[in-house]
N, C-alpha and C positions, 0 to 999 in steps of 0.2 A: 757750299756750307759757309765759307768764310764772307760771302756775300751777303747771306741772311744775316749772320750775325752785325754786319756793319748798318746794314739797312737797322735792325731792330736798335744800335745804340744810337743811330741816330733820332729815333722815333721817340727816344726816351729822354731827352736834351730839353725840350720845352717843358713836360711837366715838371723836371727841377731845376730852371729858371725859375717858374712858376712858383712852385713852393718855396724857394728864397728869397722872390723877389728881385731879382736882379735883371735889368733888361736887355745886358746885350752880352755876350759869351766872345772874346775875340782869341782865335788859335793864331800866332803868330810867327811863321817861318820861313825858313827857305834850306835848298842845301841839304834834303830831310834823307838822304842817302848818306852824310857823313856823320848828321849830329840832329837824330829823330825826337821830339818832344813826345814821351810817353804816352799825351793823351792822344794823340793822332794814330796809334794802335787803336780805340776804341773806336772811331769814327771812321777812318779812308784808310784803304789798301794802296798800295804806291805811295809813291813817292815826287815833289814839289821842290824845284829847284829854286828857281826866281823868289824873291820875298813874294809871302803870299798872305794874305788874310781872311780867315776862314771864319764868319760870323753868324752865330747863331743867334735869335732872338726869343725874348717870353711870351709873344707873339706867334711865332712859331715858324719863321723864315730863316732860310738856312742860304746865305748870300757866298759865294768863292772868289774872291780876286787875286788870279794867279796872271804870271807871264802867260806869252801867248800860247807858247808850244805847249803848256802846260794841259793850253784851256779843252781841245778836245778831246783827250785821254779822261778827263777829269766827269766832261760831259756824258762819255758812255755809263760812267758810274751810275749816273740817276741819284744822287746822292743832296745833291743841291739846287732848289729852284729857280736861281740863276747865278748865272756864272758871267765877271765880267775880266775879260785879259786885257792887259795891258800890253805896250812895250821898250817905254824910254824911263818911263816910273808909274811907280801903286801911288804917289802922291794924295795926287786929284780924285783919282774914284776913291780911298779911301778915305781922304775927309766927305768930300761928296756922302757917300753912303753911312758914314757916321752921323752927318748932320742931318741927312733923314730922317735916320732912326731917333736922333736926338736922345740917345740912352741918359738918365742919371746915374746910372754904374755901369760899367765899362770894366768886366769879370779878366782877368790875364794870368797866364800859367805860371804865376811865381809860389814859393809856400816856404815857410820858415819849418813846417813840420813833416809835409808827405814829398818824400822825391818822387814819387810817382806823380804828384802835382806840382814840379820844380821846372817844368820843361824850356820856360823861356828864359835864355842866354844873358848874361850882360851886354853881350854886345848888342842882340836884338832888340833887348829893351831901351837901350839908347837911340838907337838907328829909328824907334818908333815915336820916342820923344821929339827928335826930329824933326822927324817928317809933319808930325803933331805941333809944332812949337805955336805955331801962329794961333789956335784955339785954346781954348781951354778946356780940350780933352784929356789931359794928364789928371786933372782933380779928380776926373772921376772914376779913374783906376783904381781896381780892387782884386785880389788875390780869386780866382777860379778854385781855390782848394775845394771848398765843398760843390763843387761843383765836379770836378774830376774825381772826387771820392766817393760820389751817390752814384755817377755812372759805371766807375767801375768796378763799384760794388754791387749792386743791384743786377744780379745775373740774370739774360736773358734763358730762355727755354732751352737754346741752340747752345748758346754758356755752357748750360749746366750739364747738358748731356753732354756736350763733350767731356768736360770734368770729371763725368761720371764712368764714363770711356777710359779716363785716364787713370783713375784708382782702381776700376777692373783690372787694366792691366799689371798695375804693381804689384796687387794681391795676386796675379797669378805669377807674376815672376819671385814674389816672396814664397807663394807655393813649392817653386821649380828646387830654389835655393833649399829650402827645408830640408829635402829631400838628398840635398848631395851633399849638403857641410859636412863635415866632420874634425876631428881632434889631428893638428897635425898640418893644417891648412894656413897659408901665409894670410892675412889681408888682403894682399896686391892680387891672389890666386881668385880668392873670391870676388874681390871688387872685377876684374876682368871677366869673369864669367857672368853678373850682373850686365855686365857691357854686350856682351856676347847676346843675353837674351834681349836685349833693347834690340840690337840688330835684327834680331830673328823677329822683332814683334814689331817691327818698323817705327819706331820710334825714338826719340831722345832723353836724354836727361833732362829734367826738371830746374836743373841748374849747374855751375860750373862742374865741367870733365870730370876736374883732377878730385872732387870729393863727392860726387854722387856717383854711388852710394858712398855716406859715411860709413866705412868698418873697423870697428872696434872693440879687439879682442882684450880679452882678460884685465885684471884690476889698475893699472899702471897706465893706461890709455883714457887721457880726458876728450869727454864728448866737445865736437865743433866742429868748426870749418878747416880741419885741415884733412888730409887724404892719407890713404892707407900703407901701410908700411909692411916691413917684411916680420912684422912681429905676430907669434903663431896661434891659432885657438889651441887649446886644452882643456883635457879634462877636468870637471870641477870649477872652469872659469865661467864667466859668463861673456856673449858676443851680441852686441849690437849693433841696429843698421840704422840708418837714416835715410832716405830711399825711394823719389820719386820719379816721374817720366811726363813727359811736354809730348801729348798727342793733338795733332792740328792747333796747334797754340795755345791748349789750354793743358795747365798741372795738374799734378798729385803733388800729396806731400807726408812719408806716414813712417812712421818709426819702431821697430818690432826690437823684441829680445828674444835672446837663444840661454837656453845653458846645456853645457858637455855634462849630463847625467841623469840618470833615473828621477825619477819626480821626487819616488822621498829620499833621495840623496841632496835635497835643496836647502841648501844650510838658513837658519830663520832669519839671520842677515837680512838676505834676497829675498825672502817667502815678504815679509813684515816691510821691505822696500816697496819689492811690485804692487804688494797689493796697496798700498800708498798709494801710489802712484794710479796707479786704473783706478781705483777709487775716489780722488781726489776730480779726477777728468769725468768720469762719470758725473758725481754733483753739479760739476759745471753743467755739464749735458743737462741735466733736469732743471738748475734752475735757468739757465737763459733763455731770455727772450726779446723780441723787440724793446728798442725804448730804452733797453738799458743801457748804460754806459759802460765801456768798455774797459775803465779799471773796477766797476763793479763788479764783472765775469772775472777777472784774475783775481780780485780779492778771496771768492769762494774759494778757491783752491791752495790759492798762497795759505790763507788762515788754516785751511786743512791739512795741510807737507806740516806747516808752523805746530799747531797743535797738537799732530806726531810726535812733535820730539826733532824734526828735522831743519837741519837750515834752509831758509827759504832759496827759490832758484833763480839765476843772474839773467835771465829771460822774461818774455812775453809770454802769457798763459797761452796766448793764439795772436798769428796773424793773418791775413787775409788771403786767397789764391786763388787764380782765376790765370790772365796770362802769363802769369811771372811766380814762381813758387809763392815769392813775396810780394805781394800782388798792392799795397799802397794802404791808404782808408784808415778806417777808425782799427785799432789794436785793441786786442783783450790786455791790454798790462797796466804795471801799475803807474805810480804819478811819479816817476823819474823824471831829473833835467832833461836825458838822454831822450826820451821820447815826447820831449816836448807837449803838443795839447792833444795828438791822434788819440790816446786813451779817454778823452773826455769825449768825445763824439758818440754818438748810438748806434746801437747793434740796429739792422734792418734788414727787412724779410729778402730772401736773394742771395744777401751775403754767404760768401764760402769761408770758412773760419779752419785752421788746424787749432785743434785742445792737444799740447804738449807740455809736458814738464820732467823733471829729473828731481831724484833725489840719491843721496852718496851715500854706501853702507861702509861702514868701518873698515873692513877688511876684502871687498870683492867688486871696489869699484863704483861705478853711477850705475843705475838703474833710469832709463828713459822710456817713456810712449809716447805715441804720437798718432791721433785718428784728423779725419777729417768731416767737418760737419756743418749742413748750409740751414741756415734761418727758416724760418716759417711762423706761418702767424700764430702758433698757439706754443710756439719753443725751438726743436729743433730737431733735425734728423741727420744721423748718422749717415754719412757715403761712403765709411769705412767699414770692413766688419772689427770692430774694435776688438784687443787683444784681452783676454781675460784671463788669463794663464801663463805661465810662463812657457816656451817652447823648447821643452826637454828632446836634445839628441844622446839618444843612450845605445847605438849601434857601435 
């Protein structure tokens, strides 16, 4: 499986050269066992010790110059048309091969905006000037960002079923949970039994240990990234998760609410939150679609929380997932310093987006949802079955 999907993102590397215009693509590494550049997950399995230079062109030639021992491990892969090893230095076949190619842009892993497109080191970018001094390859250096952001957003077939694998199974382990909460239940008790069903379903967390799943009971607990405490559900409170699973390297990402009581025991607080909320992410659902920009999609929802009555929320309307919960690329958010220009980028067909927001009710705490939902060329399709209700436990 994990072969097809490398084969298929390599296959997808020239036509967006091609559409940007850029002629040569250079992945530049070594050592990728202790300090792995993120986009080398989309392309090769294993791992490149020796400095290596992995270049692809708009052309459509996909050239490897690694050390020696590198070079036949690398060759089984089938991944690259030719492969040249070295063993005293990359020097010489590196300008050599550049001066072939004679690129006018010359694409490299740096990005002021996506760490998932930040992958090349100071030091390695040095070591590259280097080795480079004697030419006038350095002018032609340019940021890979959109280049690492169309690949690893653009999910292949293999991608997505997997992805689609891995919100199956959250939704059944949110199933599982449903069914056992109850009033009286620490955080730490439930967060471990989420863990328990990972095990059972042969899988992982979606992201770090110690707070997947986020659980967080009753009014006094703000949603985020910290992990679950010995503080208890109750009756009348409400319980939220945040909650997803890493099957064969690809995520989920999806966020449910609970409340301790009868349905019309749901004080309008809550009732007049949720439904905010699911219906502000819904709008989003209808109106995205390609082409847009990505603080366009969170404006829809922001203006909707806003025009509630409610204060707007300290997040991204969505962000992307695929291998990494947080998976790099263009953001559904708005124009903050903090996120830089990834909101100004466009939505495209493939992409896997989570629609999440929060909003605070006066007396019972945040109210949060979270589905997840991939591009398509006329809008957009749900991979979640999105919550539409709140999840009353009244046993």
């Amino acid at each position: 499986m994990k072969s097809n999907i490398y084969k298929e993102k390599n296959e997808q590397v020239q036509g967006i050269l091609s559409e940007l215009d850029v002629d040569s693509w250079l992945i530049w590494v070594r050592e990728t066992s202790q300090l792995r550049d993120p986009a080398l997950d989309l392309i090769l399995d294993g791992d490149l010790v020796w400095q290596s230079a992995l270049i692809y062109t708009k052309e459509g030639s996909r050239i490897a110059i690694v050390g020696n021992f590198d070079a036949d491990g690398l060759r089984e892969k089938k991944l690259f048309d030719r492969i040249e090893p070295y063993t005293k230095s990359i020097k010489e076949l590196l300008i050599d091969e550049i001066r072939e190619i004679n690129p006018s842009k010359i694409a490299l892993n740096y990005s002021k905006n996506d760490v998932a497109a930040d992958g090349l080191t100071v030091g390695m970018y040095r070591s590259l000037k280097e080795l480079l001094q004697d030419t006038d390859f350095e002018q032609r250096f340019m940021s890979a960002e959109d280049i690492v952001g169309r690949l690893r957003g653009r999910k292949t077939k293999t991608e997505l079923d997997l992805i689609k694998k891995a919100v199956q199974i959250t939704e059944k382990i949110y199933s599982i949970i449903r069914a056992e909460v109850r009033p009286g239940q620490t955080e730490l008790e439930i967060y471990q039994r989420f863990h328990d069903l990972m095990r059972d379903s042969d899988v992982g967390p979606a992201w770090a240990p110690d707070h997947c799943p986020a659980v967080d009971a009753g009014p006094n607990k703000e949603f985020g990234h910290a992990g679950p405490t010995e503080n208890k559900t109750k009756e009348g409170h409400l319980l939220h998760f945040d909650f997803g699973v890493k099957y064969f390297g690809y995520c989920s990402d999806i966020q449910r609410m609970f409340f301790f009581g009868k349905e019309k025991d749901v004080p309008d607080q809550i009732n007049s939150a949720f439904n905010t909320v699911r219906d502000a992410i819904q709008l989003a659902a209808d109106k995205i679609e390609p082409g847009m920009k990505g603080y366009e999609v969170d404006s829809i929802a922001r203006d909707y929380v806003l025009d509630h009555g409610y204060e707007e929320y300290q997040h991204a309307l969505g962000h992307q997932v695929g291998q990494h919960a947080h998976d790099g690329g263009v953001l559904l958010g708005p124009l903050w310093e903090r996120y830089g220009d990834i909101p100004k980028g466009e939505v495209e067909v493939g992409n896997v987006f989570t629609l999440e927001l929060y909003v605070t009710t006066e007396d019972y705490g945040q109210v949060s949802l979270e589905e997840d939902i991939v591009i398509t060329k006329k809008g957009c399709e749900f991979l979640s079955t999105p919550q539409r209700q709140l999840i009353c436990i009244d046993e």
